[in-house]
C-alpha positions as CSV (number, residue, x, y, z in Angstrom):
1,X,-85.4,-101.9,62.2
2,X,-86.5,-100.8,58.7
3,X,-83.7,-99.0,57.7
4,X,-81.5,-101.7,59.3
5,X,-83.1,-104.3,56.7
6,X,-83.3,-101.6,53.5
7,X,-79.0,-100.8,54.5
8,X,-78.2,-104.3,54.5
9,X,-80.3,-105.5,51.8
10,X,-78.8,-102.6,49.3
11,X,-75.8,-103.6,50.7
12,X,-76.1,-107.3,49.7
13,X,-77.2,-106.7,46.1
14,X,-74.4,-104.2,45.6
15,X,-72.1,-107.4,46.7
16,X,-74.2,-110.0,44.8
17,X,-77.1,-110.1,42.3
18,X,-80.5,-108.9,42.6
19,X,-81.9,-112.7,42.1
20,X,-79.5,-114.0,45.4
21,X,-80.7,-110.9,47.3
22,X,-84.3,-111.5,47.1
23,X,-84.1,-115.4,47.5
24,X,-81.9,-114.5,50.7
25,X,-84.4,-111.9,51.9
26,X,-87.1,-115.1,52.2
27,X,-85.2,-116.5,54.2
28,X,-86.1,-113.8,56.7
29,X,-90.0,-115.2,56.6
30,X,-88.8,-118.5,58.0
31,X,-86.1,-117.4,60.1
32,X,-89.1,-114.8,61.6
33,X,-91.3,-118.4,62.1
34,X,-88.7,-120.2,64.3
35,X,-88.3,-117.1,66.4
36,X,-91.7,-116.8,67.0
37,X,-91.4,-120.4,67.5
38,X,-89.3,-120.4,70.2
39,X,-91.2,-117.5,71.7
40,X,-94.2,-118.2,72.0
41,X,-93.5,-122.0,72.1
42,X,-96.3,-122.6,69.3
43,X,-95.1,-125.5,66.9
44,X,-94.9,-124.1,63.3
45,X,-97.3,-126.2,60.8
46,X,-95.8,-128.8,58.4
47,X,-96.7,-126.4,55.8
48,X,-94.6,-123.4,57.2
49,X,-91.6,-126.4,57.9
50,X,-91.8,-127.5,54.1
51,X,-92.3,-124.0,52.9
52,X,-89.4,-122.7,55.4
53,X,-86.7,-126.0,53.4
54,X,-88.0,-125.0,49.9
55,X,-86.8,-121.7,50.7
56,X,-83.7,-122.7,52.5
57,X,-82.7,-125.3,49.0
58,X,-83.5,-122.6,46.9
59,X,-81.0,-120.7,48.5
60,X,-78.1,-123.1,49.3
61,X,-78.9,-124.2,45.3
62,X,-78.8,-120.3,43.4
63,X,-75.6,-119.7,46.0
64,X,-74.2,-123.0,44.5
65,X,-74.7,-121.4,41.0
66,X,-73.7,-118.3,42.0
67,X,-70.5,-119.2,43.0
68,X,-69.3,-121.7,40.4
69,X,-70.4,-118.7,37.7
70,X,-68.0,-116.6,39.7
71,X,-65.3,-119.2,39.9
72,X,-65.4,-119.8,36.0
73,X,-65.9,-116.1,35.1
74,X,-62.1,-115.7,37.5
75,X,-61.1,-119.1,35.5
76,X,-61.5,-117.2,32.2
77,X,-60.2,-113.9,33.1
78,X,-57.3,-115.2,34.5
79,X,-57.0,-117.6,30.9
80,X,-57.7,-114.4,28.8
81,X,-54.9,-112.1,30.5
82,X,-52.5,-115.2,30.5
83,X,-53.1,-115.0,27.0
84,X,-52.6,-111.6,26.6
85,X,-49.4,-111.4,28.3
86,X,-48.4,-113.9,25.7
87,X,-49.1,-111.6,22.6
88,X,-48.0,-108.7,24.7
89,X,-44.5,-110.4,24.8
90,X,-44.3,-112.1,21.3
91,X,-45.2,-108.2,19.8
92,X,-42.2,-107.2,22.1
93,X,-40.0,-109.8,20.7
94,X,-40.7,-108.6,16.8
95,X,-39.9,-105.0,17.5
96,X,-36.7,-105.8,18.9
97,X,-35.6,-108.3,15.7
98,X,-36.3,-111.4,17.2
99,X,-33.6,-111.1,19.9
């Protein structure tokens, strides 16, 4: 179950960042608390419910971030080579003459 956890966990950060992977890996502790929840069928604390949505916020908001950095990063690469194709082509066009 270990290893399991360590694979997939290397495999996330390889995918992601290291700050997503560890906010998604405390998510674990609360989905471990509603297992054990339905289990054992002993409630879970207000404490462990509140604790259990900061975590789960905290997540949905850095995956949020994440993905609109992503977004704009592809926005400005795709802007920069756009832009490069169009110095590429007007160098083309003074070698030839101006044809």
């Amino acid at each position: 179950m270990n290893a399991t956890f360590a694979g997939s966990f290397s495999v996330l950060i390889s995918l992601t960042s290291p700050v997503l992977s560890s906010v998604a890996a405390l998510l674990t502790i609360f989905i471990v608390a509603i297992a054990d929840w339905f289990r054992t069928g002993e409630r879970m604390s207000l404490a462990a419910i509140l604790g259990g949505c900061l975590i789960i916020v905290a997540f949905l908001m850095l995956s949020w971030s994440t993905w609109r950095e992503m977004t704009e990063d592809a926005e400005r690469k795709a802007h920069d080579a756009s832009v490069e194709a169009e110095w590429d082509s007007d160098d083309e066009s003074d070698k030839d003459g101006g044809r």
